[in-house]
Backbone as CSV, one residue per row, in Angstrom:
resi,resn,N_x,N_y,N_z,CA_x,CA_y,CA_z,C_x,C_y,C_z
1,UNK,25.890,-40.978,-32.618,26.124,-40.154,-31.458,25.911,-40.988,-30.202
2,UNK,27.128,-40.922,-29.281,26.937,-41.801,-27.781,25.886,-40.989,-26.973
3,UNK,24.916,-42.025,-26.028,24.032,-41.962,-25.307,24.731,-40.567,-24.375
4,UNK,24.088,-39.952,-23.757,24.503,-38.853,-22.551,24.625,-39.477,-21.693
5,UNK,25.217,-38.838,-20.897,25.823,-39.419,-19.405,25.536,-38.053,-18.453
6,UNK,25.437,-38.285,-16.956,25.408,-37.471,-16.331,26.768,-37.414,-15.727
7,UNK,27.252,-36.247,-15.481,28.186,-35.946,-14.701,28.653,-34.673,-14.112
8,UNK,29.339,-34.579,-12.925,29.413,-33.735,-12.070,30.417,-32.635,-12.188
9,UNK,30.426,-31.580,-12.381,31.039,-30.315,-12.586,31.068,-29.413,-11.373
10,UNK,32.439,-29.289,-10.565,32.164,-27.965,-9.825,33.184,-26.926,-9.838
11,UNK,31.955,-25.788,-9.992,32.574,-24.396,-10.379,32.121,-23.646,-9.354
12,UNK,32.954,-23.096,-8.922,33.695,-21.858,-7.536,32.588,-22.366,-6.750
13,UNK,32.712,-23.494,-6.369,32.283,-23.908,-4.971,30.885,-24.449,-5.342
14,UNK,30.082,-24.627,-6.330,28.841,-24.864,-6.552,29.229,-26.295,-7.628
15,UNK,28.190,-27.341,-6.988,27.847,-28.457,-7.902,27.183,-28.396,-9.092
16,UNK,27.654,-29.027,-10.084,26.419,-28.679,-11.463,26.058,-30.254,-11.846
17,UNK,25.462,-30.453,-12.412,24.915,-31.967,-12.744,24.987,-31.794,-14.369
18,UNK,25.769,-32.422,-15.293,25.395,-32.549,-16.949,25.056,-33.391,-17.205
19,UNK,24.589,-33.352,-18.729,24.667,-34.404,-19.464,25.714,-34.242,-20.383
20,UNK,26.637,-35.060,-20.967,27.612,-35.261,-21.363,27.443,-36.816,-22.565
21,UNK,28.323,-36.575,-23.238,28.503,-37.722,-24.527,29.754,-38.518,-24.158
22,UNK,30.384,-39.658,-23.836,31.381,-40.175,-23.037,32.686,-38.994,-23.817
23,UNK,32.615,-38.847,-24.813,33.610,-38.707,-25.294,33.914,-37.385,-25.438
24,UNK,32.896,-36.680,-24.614,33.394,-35.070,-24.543,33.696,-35.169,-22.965
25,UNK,33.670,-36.056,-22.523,33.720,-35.675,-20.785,35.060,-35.360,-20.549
26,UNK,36.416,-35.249,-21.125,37.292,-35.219,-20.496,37.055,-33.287,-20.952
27,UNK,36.808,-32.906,-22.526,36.798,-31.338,-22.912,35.481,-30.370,-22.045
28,UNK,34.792,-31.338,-21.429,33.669,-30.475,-20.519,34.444,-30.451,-19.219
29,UNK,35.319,-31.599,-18.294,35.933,-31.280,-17.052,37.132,-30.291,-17.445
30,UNK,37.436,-29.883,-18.710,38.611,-28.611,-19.039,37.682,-27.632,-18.928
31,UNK,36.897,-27.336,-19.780,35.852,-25.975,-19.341,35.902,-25.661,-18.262
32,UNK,35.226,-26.230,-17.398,35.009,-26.097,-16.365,35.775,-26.120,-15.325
33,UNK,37.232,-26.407,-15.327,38.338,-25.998,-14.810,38.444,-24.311,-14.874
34,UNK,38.731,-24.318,-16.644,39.042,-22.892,-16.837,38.235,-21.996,-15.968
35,UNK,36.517,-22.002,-16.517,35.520,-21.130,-16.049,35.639,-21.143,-14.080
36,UNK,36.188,-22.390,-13.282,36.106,-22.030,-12.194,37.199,-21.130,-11.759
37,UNK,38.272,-21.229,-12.668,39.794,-20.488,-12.809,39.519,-19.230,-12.297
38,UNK,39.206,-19.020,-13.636,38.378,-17.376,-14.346,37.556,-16.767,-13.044
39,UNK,36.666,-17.784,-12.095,35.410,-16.985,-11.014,36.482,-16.727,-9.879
40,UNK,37.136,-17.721,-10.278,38.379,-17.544,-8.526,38.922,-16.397,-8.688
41,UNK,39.614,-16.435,-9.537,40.764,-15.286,-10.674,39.539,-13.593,-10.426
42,UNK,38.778,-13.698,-10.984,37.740,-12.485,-10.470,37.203,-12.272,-8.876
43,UNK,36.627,-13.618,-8.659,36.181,-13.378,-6.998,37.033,-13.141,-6.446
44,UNK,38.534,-13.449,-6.577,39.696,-13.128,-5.267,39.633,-12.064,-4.832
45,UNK,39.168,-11.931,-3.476,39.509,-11.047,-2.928,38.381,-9.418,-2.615
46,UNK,37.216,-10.360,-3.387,36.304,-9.226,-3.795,35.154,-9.212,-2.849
47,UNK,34.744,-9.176,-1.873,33.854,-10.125,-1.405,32.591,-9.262,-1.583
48,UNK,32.715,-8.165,-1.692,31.642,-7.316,-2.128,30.723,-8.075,-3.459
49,UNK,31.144,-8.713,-4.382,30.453,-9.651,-5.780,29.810,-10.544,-5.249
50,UNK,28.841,-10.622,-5.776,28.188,-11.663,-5.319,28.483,-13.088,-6.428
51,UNK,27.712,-14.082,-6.387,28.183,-15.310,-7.001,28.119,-14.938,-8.638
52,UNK,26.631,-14.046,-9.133,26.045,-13.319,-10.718,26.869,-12.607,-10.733
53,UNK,27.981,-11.782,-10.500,28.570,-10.851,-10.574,30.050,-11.420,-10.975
54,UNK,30.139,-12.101,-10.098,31.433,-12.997,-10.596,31.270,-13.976,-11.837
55,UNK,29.976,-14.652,-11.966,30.092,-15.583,-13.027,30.519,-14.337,-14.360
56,UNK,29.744,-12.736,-14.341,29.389,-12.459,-15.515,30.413,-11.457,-15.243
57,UNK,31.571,-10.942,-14.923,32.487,-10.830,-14.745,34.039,-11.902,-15.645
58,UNK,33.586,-13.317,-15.522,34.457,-14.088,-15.923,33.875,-14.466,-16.965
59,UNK,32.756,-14.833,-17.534,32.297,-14.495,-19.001,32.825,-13.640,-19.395
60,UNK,32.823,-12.702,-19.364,33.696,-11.485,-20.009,34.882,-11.509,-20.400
61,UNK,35.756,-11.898,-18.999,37.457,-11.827,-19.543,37.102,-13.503,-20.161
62,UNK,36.401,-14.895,-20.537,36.305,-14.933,-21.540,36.380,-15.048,-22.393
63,UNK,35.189,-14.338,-22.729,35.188,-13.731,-24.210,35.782,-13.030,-24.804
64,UNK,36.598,-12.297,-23.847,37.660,-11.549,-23.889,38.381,-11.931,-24.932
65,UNK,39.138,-13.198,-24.198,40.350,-14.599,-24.507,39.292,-15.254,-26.034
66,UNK,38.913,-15.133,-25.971,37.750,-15.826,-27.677,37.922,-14.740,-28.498
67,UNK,37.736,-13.515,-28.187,37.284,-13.005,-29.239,39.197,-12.189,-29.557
68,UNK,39.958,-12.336,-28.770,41.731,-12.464,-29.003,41.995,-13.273,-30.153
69,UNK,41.579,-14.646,-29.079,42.066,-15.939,-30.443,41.640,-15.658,-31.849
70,UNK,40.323,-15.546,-31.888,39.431,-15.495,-32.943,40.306,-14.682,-33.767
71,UNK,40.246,-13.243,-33.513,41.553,-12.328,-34.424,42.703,-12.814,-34.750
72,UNK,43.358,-13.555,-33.557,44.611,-13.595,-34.204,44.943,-14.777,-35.388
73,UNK,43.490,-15.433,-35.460,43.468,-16.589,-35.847,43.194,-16.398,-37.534
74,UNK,42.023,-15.264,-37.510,42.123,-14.778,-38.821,42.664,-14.157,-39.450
75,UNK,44.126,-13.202,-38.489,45.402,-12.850,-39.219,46.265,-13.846,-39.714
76,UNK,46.205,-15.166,-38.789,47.103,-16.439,-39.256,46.629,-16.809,-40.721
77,UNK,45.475,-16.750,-41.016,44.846,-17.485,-42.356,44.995,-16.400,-43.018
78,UNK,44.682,-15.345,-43.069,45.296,-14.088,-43.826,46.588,-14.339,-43.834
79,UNK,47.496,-14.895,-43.478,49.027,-14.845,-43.506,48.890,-15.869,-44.404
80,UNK,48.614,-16.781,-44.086,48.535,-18.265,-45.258,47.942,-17.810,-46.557
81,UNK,46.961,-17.165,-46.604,45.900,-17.054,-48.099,47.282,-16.178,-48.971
82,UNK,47.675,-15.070,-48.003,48.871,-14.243,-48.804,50.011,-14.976,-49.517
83,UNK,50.506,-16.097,-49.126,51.734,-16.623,-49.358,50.993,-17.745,-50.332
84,UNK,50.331,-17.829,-50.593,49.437,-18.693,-51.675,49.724,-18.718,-53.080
C-alpha cells in the first residue's frame, strides 16, 4: 500500500485537506466534484439552508443515486444467473 499524501479538495466553497494513496487521487478529485455538484445542485437558489442542510440534503439524493444503481445492478446479475 502507497504512503498517503495530503491533498486539497474543495466542496461548495469550503477547503478540505486529505490524506490520499497516489493512486486514488485522481477517484477522490471525482467524488468530490460530484458531492460539490450535488451541494450546488441543492443549495441553488435556497439561501434559507444553511451549509448542514445542504451537505445532508445532497447525501441523500446520493444515496439516492447508490441505492438506484445498487438495484438495478442486482436485476442485471439476476438477468445473467437466469440465462445460465
Amino acid at each position: 500500500m502507497s504512503e498517503r499524501q495530503k491533498m486539497n479538495v474543495e466542496i461548495y466553497g469550503q477547503l478540505y485537506t486529505l490524506r490520499v494513496a497516489p493512486e486514488d487521487k485522481a477517484n477522490v478529485e471525482k467524488i468530490a466534484r460530484r458531492v460539490d455538484e450535488m451541494m450546488r445542485q441543492v443549495g441553488g437558489g435556497q439561501s434559507h439552508l444553511d451549509y448542514r442542510d445542504v451537505a445532508v440534503l445532497a447525501a441523500m439524493n446520493i444515496a439516492e443515486e447508490y441505492f438506484k444503481l445498487q438495484k438495478e445492478y442486482q436485476e442485471l446479475v439476476t438477468i445473467l444467473d437466469d440465462e445460465k
